[in-house]
C-alpha positions in Angstrom: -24.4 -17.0 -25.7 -21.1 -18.4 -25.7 -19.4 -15.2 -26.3 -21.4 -13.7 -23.6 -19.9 -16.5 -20.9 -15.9 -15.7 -22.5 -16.8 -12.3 -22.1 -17.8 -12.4 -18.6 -14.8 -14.7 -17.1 -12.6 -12.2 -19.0 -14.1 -9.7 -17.0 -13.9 -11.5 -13.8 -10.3 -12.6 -14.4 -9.7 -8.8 -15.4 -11.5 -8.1 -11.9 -9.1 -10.6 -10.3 -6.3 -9.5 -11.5 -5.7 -6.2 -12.8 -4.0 -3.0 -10.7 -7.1 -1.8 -8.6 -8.1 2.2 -9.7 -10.2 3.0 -6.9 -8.7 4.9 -4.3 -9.6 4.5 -0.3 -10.3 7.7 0.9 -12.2 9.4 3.4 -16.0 9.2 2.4 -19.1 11.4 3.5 -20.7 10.5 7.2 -18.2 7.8 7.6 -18.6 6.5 11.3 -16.2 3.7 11.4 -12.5 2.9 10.1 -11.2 2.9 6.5 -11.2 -0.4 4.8 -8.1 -2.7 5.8 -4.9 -2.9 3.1 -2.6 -4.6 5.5 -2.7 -7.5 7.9 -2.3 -4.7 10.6 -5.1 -2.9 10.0 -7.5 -5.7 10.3 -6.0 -6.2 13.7 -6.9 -2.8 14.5 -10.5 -3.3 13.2 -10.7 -6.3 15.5 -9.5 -4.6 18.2 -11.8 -1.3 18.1 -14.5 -4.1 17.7 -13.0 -6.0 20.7 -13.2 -3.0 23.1 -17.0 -2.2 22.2 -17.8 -5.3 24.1 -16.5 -3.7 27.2 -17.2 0.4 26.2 -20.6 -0.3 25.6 -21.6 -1.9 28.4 -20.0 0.3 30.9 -21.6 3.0 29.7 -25.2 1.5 30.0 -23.8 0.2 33.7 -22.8 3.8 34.7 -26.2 5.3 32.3 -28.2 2.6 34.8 -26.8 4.3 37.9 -26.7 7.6 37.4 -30.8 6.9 36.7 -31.4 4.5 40.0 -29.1 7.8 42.2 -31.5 10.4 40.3 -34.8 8.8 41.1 -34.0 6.6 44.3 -32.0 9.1 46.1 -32.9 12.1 45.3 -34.4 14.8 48.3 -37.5 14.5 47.6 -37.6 10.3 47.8 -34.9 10.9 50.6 -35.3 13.7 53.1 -32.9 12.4 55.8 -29.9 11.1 54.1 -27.8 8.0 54.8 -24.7 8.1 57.1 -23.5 5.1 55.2 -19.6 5.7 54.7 -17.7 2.3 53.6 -18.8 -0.7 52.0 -16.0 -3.2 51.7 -17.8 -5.5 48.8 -18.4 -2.4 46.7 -14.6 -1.0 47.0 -13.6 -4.7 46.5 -15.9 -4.5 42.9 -15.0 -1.3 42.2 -11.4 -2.0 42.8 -10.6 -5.5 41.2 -13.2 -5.5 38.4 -11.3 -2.1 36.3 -8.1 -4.0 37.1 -9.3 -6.9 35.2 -10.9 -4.9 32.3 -7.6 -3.0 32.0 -5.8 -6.7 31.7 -8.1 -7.6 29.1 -7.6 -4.3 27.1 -3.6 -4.4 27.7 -3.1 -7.8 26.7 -4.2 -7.8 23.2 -3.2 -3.9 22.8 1.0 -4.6 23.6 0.9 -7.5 21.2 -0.7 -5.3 18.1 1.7 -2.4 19.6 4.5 -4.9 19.3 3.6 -6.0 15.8 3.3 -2.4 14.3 6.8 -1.5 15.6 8.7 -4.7 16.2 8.3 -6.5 12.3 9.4 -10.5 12.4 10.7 -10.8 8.5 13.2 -8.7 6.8 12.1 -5.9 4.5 11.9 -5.7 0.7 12.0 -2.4 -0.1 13.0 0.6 2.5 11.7 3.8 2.0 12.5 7.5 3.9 9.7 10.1 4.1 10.7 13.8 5.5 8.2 15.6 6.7 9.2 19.4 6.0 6.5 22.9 6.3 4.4 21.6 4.7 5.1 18.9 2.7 6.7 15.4 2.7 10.3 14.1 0.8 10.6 11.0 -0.1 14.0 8.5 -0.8 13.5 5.2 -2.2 17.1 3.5 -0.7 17.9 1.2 -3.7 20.8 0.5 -5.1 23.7 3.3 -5.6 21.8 5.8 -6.5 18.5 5.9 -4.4 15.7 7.7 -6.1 14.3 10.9 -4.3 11.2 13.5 -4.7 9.0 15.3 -3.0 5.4 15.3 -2.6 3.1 18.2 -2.6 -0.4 18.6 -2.3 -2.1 18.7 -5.8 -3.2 22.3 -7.3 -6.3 22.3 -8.9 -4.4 24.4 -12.0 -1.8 21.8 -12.1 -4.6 18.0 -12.4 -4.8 18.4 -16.4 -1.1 18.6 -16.8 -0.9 15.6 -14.9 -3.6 13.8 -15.7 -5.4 13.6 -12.3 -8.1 15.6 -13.1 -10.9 12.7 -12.0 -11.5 14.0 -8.9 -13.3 10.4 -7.4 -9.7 9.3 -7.5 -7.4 12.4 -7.0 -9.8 14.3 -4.5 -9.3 18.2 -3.7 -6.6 18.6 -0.4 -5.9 14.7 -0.4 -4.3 14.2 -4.0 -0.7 14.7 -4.8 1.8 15.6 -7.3 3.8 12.7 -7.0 2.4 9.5 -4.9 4.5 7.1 -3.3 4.4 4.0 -5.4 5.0 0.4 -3.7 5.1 -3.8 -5.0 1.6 -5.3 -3.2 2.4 -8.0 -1.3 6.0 -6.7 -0.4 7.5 -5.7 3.2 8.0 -2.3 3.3 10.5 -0.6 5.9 9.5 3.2 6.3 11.9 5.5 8.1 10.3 8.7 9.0 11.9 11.7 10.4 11.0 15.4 10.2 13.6 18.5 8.5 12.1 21.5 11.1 9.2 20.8 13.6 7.4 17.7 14.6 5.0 15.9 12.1 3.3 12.5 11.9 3.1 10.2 9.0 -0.5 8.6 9.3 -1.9 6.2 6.6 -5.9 4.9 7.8 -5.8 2.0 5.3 -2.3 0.6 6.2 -2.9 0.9 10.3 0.3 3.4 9.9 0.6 6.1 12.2 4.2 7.5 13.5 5.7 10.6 14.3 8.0 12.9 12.2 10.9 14.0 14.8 13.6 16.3 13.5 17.0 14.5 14.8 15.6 11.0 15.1 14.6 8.3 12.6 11.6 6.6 13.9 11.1 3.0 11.7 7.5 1.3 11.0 6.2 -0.9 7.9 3.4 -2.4 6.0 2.6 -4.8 3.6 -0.3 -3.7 1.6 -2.7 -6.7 0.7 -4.1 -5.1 -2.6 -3.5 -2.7 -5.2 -4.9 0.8 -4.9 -4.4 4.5 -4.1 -4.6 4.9 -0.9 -5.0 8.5 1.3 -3.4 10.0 4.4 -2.5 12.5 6.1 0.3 14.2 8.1 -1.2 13.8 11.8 0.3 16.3 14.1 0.1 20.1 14.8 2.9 21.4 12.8 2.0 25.1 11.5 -0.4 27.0 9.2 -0.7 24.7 6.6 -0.6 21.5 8.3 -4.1 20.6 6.9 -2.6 21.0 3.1 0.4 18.2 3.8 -1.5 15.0 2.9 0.0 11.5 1.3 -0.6 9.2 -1.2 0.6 5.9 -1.9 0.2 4.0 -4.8 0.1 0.0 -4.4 1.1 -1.5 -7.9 2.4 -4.9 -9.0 5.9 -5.9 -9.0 6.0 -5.7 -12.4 4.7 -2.3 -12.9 6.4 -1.0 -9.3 10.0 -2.2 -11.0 8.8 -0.7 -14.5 8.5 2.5 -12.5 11.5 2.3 -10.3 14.0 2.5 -13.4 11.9 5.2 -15.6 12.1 7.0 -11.7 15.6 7.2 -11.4 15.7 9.6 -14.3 12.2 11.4 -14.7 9.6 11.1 -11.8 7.2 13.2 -13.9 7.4 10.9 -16.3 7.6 7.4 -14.7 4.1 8.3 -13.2 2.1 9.3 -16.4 3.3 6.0 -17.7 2.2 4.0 -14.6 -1.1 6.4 -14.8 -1.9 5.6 -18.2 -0.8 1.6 -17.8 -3.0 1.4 -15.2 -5.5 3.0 -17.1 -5.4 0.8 -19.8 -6.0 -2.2 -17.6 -9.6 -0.4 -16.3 -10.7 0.2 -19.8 -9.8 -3.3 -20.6 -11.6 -4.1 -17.3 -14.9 -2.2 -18.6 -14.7 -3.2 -21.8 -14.8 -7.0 -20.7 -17.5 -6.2 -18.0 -20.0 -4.0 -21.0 -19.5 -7.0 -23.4 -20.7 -9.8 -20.2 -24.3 -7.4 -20.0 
């Protein structure tokens, strides 16, 4: 019995603790938005919740007239019609009631715009993504000598060379070659331009969306709340494949994101089997725990 209680708080710390394996993705007949990593996108969840409460209710208000003009007014009910022309209450209603909606909807919306775009803390860790036909370049700016790669949408030939061959976690036309990989809990400065047309780097989870302009650096950031693998997408019209362009970020722990950085700066390849296959470990150490507590 006692072993069974060590076992199970071993598990939970595990749970608490260890790099998260699960990766937020798109998921069949999904209606509403992907689960929140950053402080941002839970603003974003409260504000799509927030404009519901006016949405729906103007819809039933103009459902409920369309109805009463149907039945009420129709030719049949009405054979001579009304001559009526003005009515200065209704264009007083119909005038300062959207005005005041639109307040309420502006408000909030400037000060989450302003948030998104307008950061109040310095960043950690600055990182450039290129968007080129059709794929995205990365460039962590560290030190002297920044560490670049690019990204590429994942063959299906390539997954058992690189390990990625679980496809819960490295679906078909999300997974990449080589995610980006950033510290949880860090401020992250991303500067995103595009090399030929007009892109858009979009990440659901983060509450990241920005476009990809060749000739201009546009700046955003996040600070991811939890560890994970997280799925985008490039989100702008940008040629034949732009449906096969997507992006992955990986969200790992200082430790782990600084044991990466330096085995990075000579090998990508290499730096993410041995994050892969740290990060592994911890999950089999996490199931282990969690089989011994049943």
């Amino acid at each position: 019995m006692r072993n069974k209680v060590f076992a199970a708080l071993a598990a939970f710390c595990c749970l608490l603790f260890g790099s998260g394996a699960l990766a937020d993705q798109p998921v069949e007949w999904q209606k509403g938005l992907q689960p929140a990593a950053t402080s941002i996108m839970e603003e974003i969840r409260w504000f799509e919740q927030y404009t519901l409460w006016f949405i729906v209710p103007i819809t039933l208000f103009v459902l409920a007239l369309l109805i009463v003009v149907v039945v009420k007014f129709r030719e049949g009910a009405n054979p001579v019609p009304s001559r009526t022309s003005h009515n200065t209450a209704i264009e007083v209603i119909w005038t300062i009631g959207p005005v005041i909606i639109l307040l309420l909807l502006a408000v909030p919306s400037f000060q989450l715009l302003t948030k998104q775009l307008a950061p109040t803390e310095e960043p950690e860790l600055t990182v450039k993504a290129t968007g080129f036909q059709w794929y995205w370049g990365y460039e962590y700016q560290v030190g002297e000598a920044p560490v670049s790669f690019d990204s590429l949408l994942l063959q299906d030939g390539d997954r058992a060379a690189l390990g990625k061959e679980d496809r819960a976690t490295y679906p078909r036309l999300l997974a990449v070659d080589n995610e980006v990989v950033v510290p949880v809990g860090k401020h992250v400065r991303l500067l995103v331009t595009g090399a030929d047309v007009i892109h858009a780097f979009a990440m659901p989870s983060f509450g990241v969306k920005i476009d990809a302009i060749p000739g201009r650096m546009n700046e955003t950031w996040f600070k991811a709340d939890r560890e994970g693998l997280f799925y985008g997408q490039c989100s702008e019209l940008c040629g034949k494949d732009h449906a096969y362009m997507p992006i992955a970020i990986r969200v790992v722990s200082q430790e782990k994101f600084d044991t990466w950085l330096a085995a990075a700066a000579t090998n990508v390849g290499e730096a993410n089997k041995a994050l892969m296959a740290a990060i592994d470990g911890e999950k089999k150490s996490v199931d282990v725990a969690q089989s011994a507590a049943q």
